[in-house]
VEXTI-836567 format. One record per residue (C-alpha): residue number from 1; residue in three letters; x, y, z. Coordinates in pm, 1 decimal, padded with zeros to 6 digits. Example, Ala and Ser with C-alpha at 12.3 -4.5 7.8 and 13.67 -1.06 7.14 Angstrom:
<1,'ALA',<01230.0,-00450.0,00780.0>>
<2,'SER',<01367.0,-00106.0,00714.0>>
END
This chain:
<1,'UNK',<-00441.6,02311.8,-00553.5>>
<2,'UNK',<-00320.3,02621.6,-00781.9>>
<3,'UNK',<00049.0,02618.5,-00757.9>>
<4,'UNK',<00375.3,02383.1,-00666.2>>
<5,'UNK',<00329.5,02240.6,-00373.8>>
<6,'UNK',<00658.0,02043.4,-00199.2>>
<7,'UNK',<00563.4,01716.0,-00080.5>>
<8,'UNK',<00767.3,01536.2,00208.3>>
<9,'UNK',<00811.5,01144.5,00277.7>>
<10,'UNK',<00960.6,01104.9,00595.0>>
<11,'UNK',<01122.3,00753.7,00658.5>>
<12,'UNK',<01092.6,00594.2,01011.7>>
<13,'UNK',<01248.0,00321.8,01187.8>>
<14,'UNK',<01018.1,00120.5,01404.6>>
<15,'UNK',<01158.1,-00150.6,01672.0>>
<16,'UNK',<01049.3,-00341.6,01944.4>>
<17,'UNK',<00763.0,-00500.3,02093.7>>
<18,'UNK',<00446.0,-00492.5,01895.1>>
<19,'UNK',<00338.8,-00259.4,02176.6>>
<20,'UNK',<00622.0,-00082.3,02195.1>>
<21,'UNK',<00603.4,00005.8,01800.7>>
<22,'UNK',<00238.4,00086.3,01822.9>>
<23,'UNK',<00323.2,00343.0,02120.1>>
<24,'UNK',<00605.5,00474.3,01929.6>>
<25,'UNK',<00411.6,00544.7,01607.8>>
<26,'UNK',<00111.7,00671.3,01822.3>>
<27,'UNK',<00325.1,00908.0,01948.7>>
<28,'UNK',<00459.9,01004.4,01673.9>>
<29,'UNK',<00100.9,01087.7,01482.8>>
<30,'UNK',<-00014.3,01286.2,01804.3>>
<31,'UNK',<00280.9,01488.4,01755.4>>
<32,'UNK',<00263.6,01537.5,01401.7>>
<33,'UNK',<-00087.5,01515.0,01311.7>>
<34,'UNK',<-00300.6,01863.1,01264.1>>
<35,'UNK',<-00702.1,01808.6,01405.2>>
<36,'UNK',<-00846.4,01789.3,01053.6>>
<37,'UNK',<-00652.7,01494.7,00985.4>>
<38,'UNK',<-00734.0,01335.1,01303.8>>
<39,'UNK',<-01149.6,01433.6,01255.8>>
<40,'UNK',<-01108.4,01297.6,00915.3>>
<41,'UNK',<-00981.3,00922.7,00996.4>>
<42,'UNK',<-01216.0,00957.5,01298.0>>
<43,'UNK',<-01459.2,01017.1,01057.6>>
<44,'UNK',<-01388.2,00735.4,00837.8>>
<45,'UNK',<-01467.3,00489.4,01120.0>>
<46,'UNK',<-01790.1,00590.2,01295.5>>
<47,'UNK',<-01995.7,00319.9,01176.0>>
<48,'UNK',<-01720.7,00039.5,01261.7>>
<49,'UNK',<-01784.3,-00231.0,01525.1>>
<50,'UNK',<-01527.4,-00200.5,01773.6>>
<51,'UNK',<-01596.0,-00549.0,01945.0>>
<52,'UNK',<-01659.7,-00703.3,01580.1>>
<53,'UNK',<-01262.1,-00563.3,01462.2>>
<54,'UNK',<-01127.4,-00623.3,01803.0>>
<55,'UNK',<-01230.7,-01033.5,01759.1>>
<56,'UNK',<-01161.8,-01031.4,01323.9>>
<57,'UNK',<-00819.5,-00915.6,01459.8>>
<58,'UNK',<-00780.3,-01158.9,01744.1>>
<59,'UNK',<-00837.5,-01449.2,01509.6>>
<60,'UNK',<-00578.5,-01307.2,01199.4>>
<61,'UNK',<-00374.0,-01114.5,01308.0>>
<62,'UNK',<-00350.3,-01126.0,01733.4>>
<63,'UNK',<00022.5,-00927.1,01690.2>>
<64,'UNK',<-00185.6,-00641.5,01519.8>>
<65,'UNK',<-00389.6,-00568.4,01843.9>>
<66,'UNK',<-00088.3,-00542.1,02057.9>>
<67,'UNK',<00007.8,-00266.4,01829.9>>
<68,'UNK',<-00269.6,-00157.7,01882.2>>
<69,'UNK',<-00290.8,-00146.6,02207.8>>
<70,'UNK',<00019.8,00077.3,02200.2>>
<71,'UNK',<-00081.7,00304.3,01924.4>>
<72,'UNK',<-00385.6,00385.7,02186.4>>
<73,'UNK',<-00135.2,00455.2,02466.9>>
<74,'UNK',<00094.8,00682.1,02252.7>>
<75,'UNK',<-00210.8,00889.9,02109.6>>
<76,'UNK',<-00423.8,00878.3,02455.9>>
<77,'UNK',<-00715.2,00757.8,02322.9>>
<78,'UNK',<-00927.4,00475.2,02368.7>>
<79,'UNK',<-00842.6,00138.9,02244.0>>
<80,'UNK',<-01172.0,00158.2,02110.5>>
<81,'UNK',<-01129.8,00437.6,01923.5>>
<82,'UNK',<-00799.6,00322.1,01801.5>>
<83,'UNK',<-01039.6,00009.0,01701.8>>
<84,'UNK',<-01252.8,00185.5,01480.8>>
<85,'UNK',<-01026.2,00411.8,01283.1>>
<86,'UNK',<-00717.8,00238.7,01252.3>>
<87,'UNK',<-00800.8,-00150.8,01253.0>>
<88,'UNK',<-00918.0,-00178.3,00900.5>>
<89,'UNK',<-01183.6,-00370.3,00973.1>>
<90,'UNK',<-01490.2,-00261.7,00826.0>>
<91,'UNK',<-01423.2,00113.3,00756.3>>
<92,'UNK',<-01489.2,00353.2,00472.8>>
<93,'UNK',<-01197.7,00423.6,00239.2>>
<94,'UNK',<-01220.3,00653.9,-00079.2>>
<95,'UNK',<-01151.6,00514.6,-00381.7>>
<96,'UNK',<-00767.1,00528.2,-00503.8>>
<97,'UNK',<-00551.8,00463.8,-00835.5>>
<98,'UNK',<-00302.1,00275.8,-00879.6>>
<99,'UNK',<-00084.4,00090.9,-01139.7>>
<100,'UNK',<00168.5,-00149.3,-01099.1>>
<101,'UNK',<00451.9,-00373.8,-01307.0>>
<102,'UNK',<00650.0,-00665.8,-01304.4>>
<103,'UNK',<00860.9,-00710.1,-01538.5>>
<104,'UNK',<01074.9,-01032.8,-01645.9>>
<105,'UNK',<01327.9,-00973.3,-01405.4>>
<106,'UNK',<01106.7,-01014.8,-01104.1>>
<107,'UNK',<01132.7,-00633.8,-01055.6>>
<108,'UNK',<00823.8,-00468.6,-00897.6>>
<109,'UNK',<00746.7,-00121.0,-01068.3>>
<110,'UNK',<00417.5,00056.8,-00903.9>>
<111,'UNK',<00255.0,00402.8,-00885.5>>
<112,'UNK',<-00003.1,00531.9,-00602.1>>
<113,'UNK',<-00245.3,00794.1,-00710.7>>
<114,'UNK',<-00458.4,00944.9,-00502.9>>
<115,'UNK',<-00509.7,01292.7,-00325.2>>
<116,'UNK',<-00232.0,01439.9,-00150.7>>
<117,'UNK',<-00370.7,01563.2,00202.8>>
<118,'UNK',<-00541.5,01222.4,00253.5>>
<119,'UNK',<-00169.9,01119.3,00210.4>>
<120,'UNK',<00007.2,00949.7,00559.3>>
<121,'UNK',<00350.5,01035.6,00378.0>>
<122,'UNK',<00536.2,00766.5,00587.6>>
<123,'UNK',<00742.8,00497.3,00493.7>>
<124,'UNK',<00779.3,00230.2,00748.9>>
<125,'UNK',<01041.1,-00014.0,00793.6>>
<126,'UNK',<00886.6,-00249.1,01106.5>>
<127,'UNK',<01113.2,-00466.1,01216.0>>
<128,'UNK',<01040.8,-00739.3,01433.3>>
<129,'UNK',<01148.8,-01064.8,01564.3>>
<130,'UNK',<00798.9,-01249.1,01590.6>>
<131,'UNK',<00692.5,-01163.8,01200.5>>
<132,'UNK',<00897.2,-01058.1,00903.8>>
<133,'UNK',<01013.2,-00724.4,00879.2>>
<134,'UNK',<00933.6,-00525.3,00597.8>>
<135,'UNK',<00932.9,-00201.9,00399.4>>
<136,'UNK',<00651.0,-00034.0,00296.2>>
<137,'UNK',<00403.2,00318.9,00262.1>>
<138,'UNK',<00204.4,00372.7,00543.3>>
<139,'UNK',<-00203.4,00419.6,00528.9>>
<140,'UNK',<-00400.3,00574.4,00862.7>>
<141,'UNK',<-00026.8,00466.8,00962.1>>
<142,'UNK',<-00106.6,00107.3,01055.4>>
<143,'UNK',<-00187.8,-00026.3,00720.7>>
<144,'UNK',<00014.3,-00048.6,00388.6>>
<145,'UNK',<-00043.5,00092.5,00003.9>>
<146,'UNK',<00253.5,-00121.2,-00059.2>>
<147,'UNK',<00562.8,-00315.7,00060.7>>
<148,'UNK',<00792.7,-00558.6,00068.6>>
<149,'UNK',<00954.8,-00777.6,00323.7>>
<150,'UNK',<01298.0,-00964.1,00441.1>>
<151,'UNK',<01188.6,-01287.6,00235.6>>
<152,'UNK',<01100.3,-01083.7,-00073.5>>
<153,'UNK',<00731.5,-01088.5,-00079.0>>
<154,'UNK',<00608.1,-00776.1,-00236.5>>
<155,'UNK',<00242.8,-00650.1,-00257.3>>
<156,'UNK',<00079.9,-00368.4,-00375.0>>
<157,'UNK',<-00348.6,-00266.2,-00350.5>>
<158,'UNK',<-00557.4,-00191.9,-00654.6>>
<159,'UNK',<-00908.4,-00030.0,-00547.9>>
<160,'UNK',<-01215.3,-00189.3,-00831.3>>
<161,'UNK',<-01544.2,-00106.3,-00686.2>>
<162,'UNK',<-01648.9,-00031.9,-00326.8>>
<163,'UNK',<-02061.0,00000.9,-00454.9>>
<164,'UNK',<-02122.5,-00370.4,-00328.3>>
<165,'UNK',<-01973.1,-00396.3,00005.9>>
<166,'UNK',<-01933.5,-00666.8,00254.3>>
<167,'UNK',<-01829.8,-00679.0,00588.0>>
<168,'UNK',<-01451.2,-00728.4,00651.0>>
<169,'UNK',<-01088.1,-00549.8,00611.7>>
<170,'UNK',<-01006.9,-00321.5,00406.4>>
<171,'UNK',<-00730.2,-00363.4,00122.7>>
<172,'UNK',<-00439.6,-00137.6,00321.6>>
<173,'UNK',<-00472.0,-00330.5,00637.1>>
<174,'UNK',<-00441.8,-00645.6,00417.2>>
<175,'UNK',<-00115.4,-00564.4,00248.1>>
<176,'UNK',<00026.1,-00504.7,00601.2>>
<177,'UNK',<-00119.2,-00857.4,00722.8>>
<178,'UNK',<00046.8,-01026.9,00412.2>>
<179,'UNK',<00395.2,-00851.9,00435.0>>
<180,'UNK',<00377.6,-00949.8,00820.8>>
<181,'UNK',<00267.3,-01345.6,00781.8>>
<182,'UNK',<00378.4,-01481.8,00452.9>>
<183,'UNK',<00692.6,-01533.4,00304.5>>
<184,'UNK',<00597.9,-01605.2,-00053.8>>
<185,'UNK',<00302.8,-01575.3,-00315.1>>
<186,'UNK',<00134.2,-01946.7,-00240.0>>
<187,'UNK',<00125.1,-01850.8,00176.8>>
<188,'UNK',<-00047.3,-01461.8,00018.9>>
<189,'UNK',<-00285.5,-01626.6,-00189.5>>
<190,'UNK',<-00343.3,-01853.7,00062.5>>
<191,'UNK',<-00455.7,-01624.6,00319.7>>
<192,'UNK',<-00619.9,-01376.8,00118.9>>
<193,'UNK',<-00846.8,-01700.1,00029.7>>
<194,'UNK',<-00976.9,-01701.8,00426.4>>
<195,'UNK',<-01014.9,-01353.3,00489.7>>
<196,'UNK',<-01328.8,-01117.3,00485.2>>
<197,'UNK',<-01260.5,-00884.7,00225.6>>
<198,'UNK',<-01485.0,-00572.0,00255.3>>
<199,'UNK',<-01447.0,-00456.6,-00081.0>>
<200,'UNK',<-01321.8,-00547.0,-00439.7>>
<201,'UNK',<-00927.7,-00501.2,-00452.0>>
<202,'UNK',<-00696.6,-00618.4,-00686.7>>
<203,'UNK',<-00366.0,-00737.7,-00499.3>>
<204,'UNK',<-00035.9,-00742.9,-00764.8>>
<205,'UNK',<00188.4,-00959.6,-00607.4>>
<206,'UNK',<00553.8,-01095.5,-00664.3>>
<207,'UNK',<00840.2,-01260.0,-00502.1>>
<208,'UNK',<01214.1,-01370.3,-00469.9>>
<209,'UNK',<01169.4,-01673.7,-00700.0>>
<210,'UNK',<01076.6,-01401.7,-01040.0>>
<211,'UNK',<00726.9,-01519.3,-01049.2>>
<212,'UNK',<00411.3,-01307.1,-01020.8>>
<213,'UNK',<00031.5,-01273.8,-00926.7>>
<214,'UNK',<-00274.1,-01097.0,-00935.0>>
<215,'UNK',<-00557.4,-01198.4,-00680.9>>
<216,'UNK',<-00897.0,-01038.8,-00769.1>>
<217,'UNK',<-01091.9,-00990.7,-00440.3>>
<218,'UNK',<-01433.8,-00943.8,-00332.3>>
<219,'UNK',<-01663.0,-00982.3,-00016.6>>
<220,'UNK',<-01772.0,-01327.9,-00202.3>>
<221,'UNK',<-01459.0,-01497.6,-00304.6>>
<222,'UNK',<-01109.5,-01458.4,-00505.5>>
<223,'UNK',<-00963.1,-01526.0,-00837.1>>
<224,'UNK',<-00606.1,-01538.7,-00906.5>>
<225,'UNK',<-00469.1,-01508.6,-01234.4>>
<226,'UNK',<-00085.0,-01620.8,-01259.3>>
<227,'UNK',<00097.3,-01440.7,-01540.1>>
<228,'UNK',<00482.2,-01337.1,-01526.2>>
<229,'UNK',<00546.2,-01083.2,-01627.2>>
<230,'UNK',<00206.8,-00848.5,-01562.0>>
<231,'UNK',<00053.9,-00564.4,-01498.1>>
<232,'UNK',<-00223.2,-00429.2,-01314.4>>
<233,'UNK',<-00449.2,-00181.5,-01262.4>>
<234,'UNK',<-00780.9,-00110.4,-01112.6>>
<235,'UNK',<-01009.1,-00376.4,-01259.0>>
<236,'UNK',<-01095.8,-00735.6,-01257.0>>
<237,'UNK',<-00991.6,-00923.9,-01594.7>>
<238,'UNK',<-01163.1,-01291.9,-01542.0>>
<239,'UNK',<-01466.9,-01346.4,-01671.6>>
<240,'UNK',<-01584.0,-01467.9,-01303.7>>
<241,'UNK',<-01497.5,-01167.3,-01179.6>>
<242,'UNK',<-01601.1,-00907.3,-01402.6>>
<243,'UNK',<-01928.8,-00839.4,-01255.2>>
<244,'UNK',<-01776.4,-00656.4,-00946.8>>
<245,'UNK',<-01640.1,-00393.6,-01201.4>>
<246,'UNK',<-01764.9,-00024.2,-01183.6>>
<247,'UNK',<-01931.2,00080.6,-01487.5>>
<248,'UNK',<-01634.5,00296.6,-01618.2>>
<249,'UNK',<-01308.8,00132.3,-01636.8>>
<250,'UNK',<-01196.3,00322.5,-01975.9>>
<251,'UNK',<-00901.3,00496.0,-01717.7>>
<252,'UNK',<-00808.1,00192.7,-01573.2>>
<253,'UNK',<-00806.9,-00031.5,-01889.3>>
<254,'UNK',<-00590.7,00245.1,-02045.7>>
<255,'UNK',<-00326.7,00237.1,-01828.2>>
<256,'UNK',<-00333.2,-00147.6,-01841.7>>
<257,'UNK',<-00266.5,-00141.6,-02202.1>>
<258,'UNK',<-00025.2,00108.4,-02182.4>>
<259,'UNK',<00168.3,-00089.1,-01891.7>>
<260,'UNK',<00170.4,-00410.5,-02099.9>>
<261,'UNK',<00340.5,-00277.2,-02432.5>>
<262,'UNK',<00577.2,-00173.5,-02164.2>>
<263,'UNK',<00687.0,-00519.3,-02119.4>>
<264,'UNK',<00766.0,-00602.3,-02481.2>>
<265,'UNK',<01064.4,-00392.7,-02565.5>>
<266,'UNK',<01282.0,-00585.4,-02263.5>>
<267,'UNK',<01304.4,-00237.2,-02137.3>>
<268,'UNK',<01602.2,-00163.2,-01862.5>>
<269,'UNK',<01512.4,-00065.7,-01533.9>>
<270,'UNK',<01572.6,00284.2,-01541.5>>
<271,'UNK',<01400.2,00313.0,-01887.9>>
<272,'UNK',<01149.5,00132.4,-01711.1>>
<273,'UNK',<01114.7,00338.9,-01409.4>>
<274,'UNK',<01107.0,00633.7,-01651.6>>
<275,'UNK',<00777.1,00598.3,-01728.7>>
<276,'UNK',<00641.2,00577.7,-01392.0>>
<277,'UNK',<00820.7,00892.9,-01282.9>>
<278,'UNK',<00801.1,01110.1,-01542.2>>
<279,'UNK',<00557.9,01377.2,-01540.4>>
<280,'UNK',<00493.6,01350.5,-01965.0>>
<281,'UNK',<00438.4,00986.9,-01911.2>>
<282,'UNK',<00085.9,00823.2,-01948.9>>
<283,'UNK',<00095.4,00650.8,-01607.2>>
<284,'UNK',<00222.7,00999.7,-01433.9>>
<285,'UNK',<-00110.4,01189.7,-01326.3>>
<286,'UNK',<-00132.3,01574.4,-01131.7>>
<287,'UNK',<-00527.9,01528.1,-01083.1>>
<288,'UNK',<-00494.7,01597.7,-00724.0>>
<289,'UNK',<-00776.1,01808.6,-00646.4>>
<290,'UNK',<-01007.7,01473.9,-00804.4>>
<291,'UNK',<-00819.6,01221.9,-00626.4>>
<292,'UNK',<-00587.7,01123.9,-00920.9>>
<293,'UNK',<-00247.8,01272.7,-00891.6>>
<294,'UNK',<00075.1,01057.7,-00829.0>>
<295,'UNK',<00221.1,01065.1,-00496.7>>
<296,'UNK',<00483.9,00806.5,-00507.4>>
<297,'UNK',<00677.0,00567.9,-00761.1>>
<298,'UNK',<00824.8,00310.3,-00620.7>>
<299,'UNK',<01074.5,-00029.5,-00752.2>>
<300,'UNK',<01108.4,-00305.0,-00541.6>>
<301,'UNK',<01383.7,-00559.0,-00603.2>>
<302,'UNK',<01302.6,-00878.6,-00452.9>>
<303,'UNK',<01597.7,-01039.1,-00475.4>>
<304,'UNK',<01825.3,-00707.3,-00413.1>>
<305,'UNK',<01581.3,-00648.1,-00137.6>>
<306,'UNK',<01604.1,-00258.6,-00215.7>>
<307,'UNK',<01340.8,00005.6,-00296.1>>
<308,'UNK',<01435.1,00227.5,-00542.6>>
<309,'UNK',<01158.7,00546.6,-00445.7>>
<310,'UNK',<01037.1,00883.8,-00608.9>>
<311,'UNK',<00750.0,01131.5,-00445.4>>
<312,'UNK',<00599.3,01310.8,-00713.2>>
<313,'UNK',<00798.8,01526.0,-00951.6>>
<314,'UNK',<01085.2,01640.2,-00968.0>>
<315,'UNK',<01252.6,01367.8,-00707.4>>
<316,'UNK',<01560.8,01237.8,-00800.2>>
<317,'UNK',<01514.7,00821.1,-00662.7>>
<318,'UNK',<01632.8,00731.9,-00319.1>>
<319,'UNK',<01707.4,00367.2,-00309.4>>
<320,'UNK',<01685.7,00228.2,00043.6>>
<321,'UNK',<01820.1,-00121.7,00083.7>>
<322,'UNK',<01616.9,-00363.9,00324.2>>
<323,'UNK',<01883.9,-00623.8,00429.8>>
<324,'UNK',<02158.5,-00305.9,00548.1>>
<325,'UNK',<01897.0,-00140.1,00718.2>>
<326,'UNK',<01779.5,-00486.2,00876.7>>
<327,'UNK',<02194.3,-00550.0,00933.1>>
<328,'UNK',<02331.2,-00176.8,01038.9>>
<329,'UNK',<01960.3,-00092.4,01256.8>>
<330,'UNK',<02021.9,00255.1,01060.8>>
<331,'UNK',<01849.2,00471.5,00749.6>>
<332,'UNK',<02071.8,00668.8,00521.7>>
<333,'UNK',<01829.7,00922.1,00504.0>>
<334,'UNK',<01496.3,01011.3,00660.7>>
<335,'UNK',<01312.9,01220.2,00469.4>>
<336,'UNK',<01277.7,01240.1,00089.3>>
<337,'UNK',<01091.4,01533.8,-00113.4>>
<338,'UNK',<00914.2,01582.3,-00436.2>>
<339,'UNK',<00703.2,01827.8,-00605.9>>
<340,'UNK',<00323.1,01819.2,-00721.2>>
<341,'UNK',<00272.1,02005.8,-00989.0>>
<342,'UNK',<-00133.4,02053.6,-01098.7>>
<343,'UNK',<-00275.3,01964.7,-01404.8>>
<344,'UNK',<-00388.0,02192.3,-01706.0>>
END
């Protein structure tokens, strides 16, 4: 990456039938999708069990492989196929940054960092009347980096160490399952307690009542550590799990330290937001070309249910409101834009 580069978040509507949404969003990455992208997440799953997600799936999430199902009818593929790339179950995913906030209003403060044209740039509102509907960026479109839904459940993924992996989903196909089944932190912590985790993923959670979560996971058990306000980034901080750590977490613990001092001033929101979105800030990266550049900052209000969102630099915040888009079945807008602008 040498120069500028304009990067564009487009922001999609999905209704219907579980089917019906996979179809439409299957569709809709056939048609947009170039063939390096599509050898790339095809890539990603060649050593995934098709039979092995199709079952993991059947017992957590059954509404998932209707969608599915559609997502293989609007691409033309194989359900199998779909299986092995898109389930979550089991696949390969490259590590990612990330650093999130909550501060002691209850409002959810986050940044994704990663690389750019490994980037879905999608955000998702799924509505549905068999789950809860829900806001969120997309990952290998069926999955989630982060979200929030109609009861004010917000969660966000922290990659820690993928060295020592088990067999199980992935963290973006995780966030989805939470924003779709629970309504609040105890039902998230609940169900990230039964699932097969295949690597170790911080989630950052909060809801409508103010109060907020991290759950430390790994392919042999969880650890949640209840503090409100927090902040997290991507390591585990309890002594039980501290082992899962990579060896350098100098980056990550940085950024931690830097988010907490955050919380002391009593900051206001757009202060707050400030130093998420702001290239000159310390949690603002343009490493893009290693992986570590921000793509999107993003506020989620629980109890406003709104997301207040900015793509890179240069991106004055959109704020898109969940309950009027939920009430009017329209988006104000459907694309927002930013800039990435490389490193020294």
């Amino acid at each position: 990456m040498r120069g500028e580069e304009v990067l564009k978040v487009s922001v999609l509507n999905i209704v219907g039938t579980d089917f019906q949404k996979g179809r439409q969003m299957g569709r809709e990455f056939k048609k947009t999708s170039t063939c390096t992208e599509i050898e790339a997440i095809k890539a990603f799953g060649n050593g995934v069990d098709a039979e092995k997600a199709r079952s993991a799936l059947s017992e957590f999430v059954p509404h998932l492989l209707e969608e599915m199902a559609g997502f293989a009818e609007g691409m033309d593929w194989e359900l199998e196929s779909v299986l092995k790339s898109f389930s979550g179950f089991d696949i390969e995913l490259p590590p990612m940054g990330c650093t999130a906030l909550v501060d002691h209003s209850g409002k959810y403060y986050r940044n994704y960092d990663f690389h750019h044209k490994l980037y879905d740039g999608r955000i998702f509102i799924n509505h549905s009347e068999d789950h809860y509907t829900s806001i969120g960026f997309s990952q290998h479109r069926l999955g989630r980096l982060d979200g929030m839904n109609e009861k004010g459940l917000v969660v966000g993924l922290h990659f820690v160490n993928s060295e020592r992996g088990g067999i199980g989903f992935v963290a973006p196909i995780i966030v989805r399952m939470l924003l779709d089944l629970c309504s609040n932190l105890d039902e998230a912590c609940e169900f990230l307690q039964v699932l097969p985790h295949k690597y170790c993923y911080n989630y950052s959670m909060t809801d409508a009542s103010g109060k907020s979560i991290i759950v430390e996971t790994s392919p042999q058990g969880c650890n949640a550590i209840k503090e409100s306000p927090l902040a997290c980034t991507n390591h585990f901080r309890s002594e039980a799990m501290r082992g899962w750590n990579r060896q350098n977490i100098i980056g990550s613990m940085n950024r931690w330290h830097y988010a907490n001092q955050l919380l002391e001033p009593f900051l206001k929101p757009r202060e707050m937001f400030q130093h998420f979105n702001q290239p000159t800030s310390p949690l603002f990266f343009k490493d893009y070309n290693h992986f570590f550049g921000t793509l999107h900052s993003v506020v989620y209000s629980p109890k406003e249910l709104t997301a207040t969102i900015s793509i890179g630099a240069k991106c004055e915040p959109r704020i898109l409101s969940l309950e009027k888009i939920i009430t009017d079945q329209t988006l104000p807008f459907t694309e927002i834009n930013g800039v990435l602008e490389p490193g020294e």
